[in-house]
N, C-alpha and C positions, 0 to 999 in steps of 0.2 A: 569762433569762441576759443579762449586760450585753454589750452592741456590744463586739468586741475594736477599738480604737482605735490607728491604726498611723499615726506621726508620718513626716514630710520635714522633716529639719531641715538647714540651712545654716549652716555655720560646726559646727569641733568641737574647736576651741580648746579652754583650761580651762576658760571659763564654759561653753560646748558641752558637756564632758564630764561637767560637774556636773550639766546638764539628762538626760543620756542617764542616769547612774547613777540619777537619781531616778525617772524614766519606769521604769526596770527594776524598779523598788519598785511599781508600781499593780500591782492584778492587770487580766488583759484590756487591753494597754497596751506597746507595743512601736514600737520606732525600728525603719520598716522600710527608710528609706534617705537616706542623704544624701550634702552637695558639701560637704568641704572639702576644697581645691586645696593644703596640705601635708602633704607627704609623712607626715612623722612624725607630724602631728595625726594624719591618717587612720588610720594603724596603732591609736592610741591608742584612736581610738572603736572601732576595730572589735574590740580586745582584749573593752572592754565591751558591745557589742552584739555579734557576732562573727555573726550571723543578719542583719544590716544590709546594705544595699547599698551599695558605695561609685560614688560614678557621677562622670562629670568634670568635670561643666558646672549652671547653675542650668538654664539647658535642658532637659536632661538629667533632672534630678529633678521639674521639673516633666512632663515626659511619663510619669513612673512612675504605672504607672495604680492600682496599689490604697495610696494617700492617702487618709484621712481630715482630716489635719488638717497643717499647717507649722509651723515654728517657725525665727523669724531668728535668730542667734548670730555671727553674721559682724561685723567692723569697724565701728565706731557711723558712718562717712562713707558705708558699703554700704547700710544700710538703706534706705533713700530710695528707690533707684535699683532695689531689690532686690522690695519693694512695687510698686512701678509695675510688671516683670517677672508677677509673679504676679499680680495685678488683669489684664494684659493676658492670660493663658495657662492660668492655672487658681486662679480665686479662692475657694481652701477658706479653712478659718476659719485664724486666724493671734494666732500669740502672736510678739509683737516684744518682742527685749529692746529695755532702758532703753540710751543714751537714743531716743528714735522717733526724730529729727532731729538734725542740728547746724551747719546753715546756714540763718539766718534766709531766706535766698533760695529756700529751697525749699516756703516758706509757702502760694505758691501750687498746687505739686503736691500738699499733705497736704490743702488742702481738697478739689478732686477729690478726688481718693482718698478722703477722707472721707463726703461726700457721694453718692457712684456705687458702693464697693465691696459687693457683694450677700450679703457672708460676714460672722459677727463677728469684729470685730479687738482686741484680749486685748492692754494695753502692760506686760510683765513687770517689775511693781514689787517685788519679793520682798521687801522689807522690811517689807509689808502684814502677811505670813503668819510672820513670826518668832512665836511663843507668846507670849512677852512683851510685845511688841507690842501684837499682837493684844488681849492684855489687856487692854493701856495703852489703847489704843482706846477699847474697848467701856467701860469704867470713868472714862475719863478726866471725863466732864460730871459725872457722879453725885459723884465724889470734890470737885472743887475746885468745883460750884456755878455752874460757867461759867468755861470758862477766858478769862483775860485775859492771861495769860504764859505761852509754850512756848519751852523751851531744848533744843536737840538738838546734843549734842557726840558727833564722832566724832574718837579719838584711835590712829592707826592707823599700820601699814606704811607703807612709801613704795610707790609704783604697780612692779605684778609688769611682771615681761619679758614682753611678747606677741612673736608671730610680726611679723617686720619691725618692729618697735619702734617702732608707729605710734601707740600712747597715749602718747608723748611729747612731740606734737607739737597745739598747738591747733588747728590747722589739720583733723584729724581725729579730736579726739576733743570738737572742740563747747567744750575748756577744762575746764578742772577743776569747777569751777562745775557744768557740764551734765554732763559724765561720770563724775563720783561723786557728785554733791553732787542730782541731780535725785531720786532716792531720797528725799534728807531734805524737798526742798519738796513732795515729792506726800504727804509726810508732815505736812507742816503743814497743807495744805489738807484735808485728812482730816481731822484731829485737832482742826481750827476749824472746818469745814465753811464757812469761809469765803473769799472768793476777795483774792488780792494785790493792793495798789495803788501800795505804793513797796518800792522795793529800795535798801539801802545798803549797800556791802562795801569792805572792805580787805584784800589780799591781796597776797602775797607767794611768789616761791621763791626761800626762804630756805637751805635747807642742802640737800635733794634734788638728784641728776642734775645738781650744778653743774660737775662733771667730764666728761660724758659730750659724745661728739660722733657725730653718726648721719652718714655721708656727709660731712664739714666744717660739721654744723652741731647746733647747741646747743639742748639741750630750754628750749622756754617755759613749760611746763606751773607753775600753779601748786602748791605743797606746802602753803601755808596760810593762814589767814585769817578775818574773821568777815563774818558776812551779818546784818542786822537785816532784816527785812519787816515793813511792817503791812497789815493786812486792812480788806477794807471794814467788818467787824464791829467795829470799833475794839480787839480784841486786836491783838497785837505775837509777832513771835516772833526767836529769836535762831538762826544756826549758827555751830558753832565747830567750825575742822576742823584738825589739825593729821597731816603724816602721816609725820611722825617723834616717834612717841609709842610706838610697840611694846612697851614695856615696860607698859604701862599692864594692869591685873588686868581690866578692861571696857574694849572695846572701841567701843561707845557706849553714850551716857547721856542720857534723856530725860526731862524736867521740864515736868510741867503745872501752873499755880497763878489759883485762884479765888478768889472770897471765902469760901470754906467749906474749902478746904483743897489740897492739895499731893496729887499722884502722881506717881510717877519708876519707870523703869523701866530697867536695867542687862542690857547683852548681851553677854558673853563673843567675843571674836574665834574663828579659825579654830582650834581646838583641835589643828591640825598644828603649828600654831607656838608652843606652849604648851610650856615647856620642861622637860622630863620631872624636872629636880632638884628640882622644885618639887610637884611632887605633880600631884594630878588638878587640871585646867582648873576655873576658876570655874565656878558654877551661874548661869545668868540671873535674876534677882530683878526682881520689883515690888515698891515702898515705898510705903503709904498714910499720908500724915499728917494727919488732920486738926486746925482747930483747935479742937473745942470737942468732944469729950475730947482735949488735947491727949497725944502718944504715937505714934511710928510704928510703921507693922505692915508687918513683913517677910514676903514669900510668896515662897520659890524655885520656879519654875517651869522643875522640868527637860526638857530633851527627851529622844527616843530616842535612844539611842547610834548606832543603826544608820542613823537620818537626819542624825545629827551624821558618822558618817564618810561619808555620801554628797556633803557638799559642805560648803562654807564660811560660809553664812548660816543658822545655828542654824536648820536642819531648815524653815527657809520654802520653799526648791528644790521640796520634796514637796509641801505645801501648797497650796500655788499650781496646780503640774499637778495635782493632785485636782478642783479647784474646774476648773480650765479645762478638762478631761477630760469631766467632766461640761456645760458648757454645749456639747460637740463632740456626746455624746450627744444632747443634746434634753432634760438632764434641767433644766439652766436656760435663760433665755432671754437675757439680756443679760452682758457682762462684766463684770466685776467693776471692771475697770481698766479705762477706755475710750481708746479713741485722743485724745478730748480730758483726760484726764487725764494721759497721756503728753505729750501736746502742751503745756498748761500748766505741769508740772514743767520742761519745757526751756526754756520763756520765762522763766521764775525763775532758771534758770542760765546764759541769755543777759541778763538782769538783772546781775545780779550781777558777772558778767565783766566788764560794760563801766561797769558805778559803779568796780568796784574799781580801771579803768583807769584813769578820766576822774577818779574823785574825787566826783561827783557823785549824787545820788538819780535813782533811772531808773526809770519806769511799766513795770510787766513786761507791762500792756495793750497795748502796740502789738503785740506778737508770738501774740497773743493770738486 
């Protein structure tokens, strides 16, 4: 009989709540307490865990003595400071969501931490585990031969409300770059198996939050823009993010291309926002083209419905805890995602932020 695995998670905001509803889907696998300090989050997680403890403090949660494992969900400037906490108090394994960091100044507390923390550290990339994806992945060299061109468009909402409306602010969310976009480069680096060595980006906020004022002052956040990288392997890859696109039938779209042929792979946004006059949400699809029988081949690859209403990233939420669930077990050994892969992805979106500033190509090696 499988270990029942009972999570401490911090933060229960949306993305917090998307994590609880999915843990609720393992069997043997239970939130058995957490910290977050509003009100009305609180209520919310406890509607869906309602057997959860709510307690006041990271303190606090960390003294709860039957922990198997943690999980960060709290404000991407929290994290940092929130690791250091549990490394000094109770260093169980840990899944941090994206992004790990968002001040290059704190480079030197993630290597300690790196190097000294006695637990495995899990950096929640969910974009790994979308199905299509996933595909995309695993198929990507066999189709195109060796990729030499990857293009990753995501065309999207404008950034939701959080509590204190602190992702509008670069200053706490790392920049747009790092806070949405750190997903796409841990995607590249996956997808090339190769590591970055220049960043070039152009960006802009263009039509987003150009109205809004928090306390008398004006959101910086970027809404759009594109990102070029090349690799030491000599491919290239492209992001193109736009996040006033909503109307768009996929919500992102990615292109692998080799000398033998083409694979793309199309993901359906949050199917809450899918407008019911229109019929049922797109299907997620993979497209293989190769050139020699030339012909594309269309495979939909749908998910469960039941992990589709669990949360917003086409049923990766669940995926992802299965896989991490199991390395809390003992049933693997390393994670999947590691804290240098997390770390990586945010040097790419500290890249990025600051070519798009300055104008110029920026080594995402120094952050590195």
């Amino acid at each position: 009989m499988a270990k029942h695995v009972r999570y401490g998670l911090i933060g229960c905001g949306m993305m917090g709540q998307e994590h609880m509803r999915n843990i609720a889907l393992l069997p043997d696998t239970s939130v058995a307490a957490f910290f977050e300090p509003d009100a009305e989050m609180a209520a919310r997680a406890l509607a869906i865990a309602p057997s959860a403890k709510s307690v006041p403090s990271l303190e606090a949660l960390l003294a709860e003595p039957d922990l198997d494992c943690l999980l960060i969900v709290s404000p991407n400037f929290r994290h940092v400071e929130q690791m250091m906490a549990i490394h000094a108090a109770r260093p169980l394994p840990l899944l941090v969501e994206k992004p790990l960091y968002t001040d290059q100044n704190d480079a030197a507390k993630l290597a300690a931490f790196r190097d000294t923390y006695p637990a495995p550290v899990w950096v929640a990339m969910e974009y790994r585990y979308m199905p299509v994806i996933a595909d995309f992945l695993s198929r990507a060299n066999s189709v195109t031969g060796g990729i030499k061109m990857l293009s990753i468009r995501e065309h999207r909402f404008p950034f939701l409300e959080k509590v204190g409306d602190w992702n509008r602010f670069n200053r706490f969310t790392g920049g747009t770059f790092v806070e949405k976009c750190c997903h796409f480069f841990d995607l590249m680096r996956q997808t090339l198996g190769a590591e970055p060595v220049r960043v070039m980006a152009s960006a802009a906020q263009s039509v987003n939050h150009l109205e809004e004022t928090y306390s008398g002052e004006s959101p910086d956040i970027l809404d759009s823009g594109y990102v070029i990288v090349d690799f030491d392997n000599g491919a290239r890859a492209l992001l193109e993010l736009c996040m006033f696109a909503e109307g768009s039938a996929y919500q992102e779209e990615l292109s692998a291309v080799g000398p033998t042929g083409k694979i793309e792979a199309f993901v359906p946004g949050p199917g809450r926002f899918w407008p019911e006059h229109l019929g049922p949400a797109p299907v997620a699809k993979l497209v293989t083209s190769p050139r020699q029988p030339q012909g594309p081949q269309v495979h939909e690859i749908p998910v469960d419905p039941m992990l589709l209403d669990a949360g917003d990233h086409n049923g990766s939420t669940f995926y992802q805890h299965q896989r991490f669930v199991a390395l809390v077990r003992g049933e693997t050994d390393t994670p999947e995602v590691s804290l240098n892969d997390g770390w990586a992805a945010v040097a790419m979106g500290l890249a990025a932020q600051e070519s798009a500033r300055t104008g110029q190509a920026v080594d995402p090696r120094r952050w590195m």
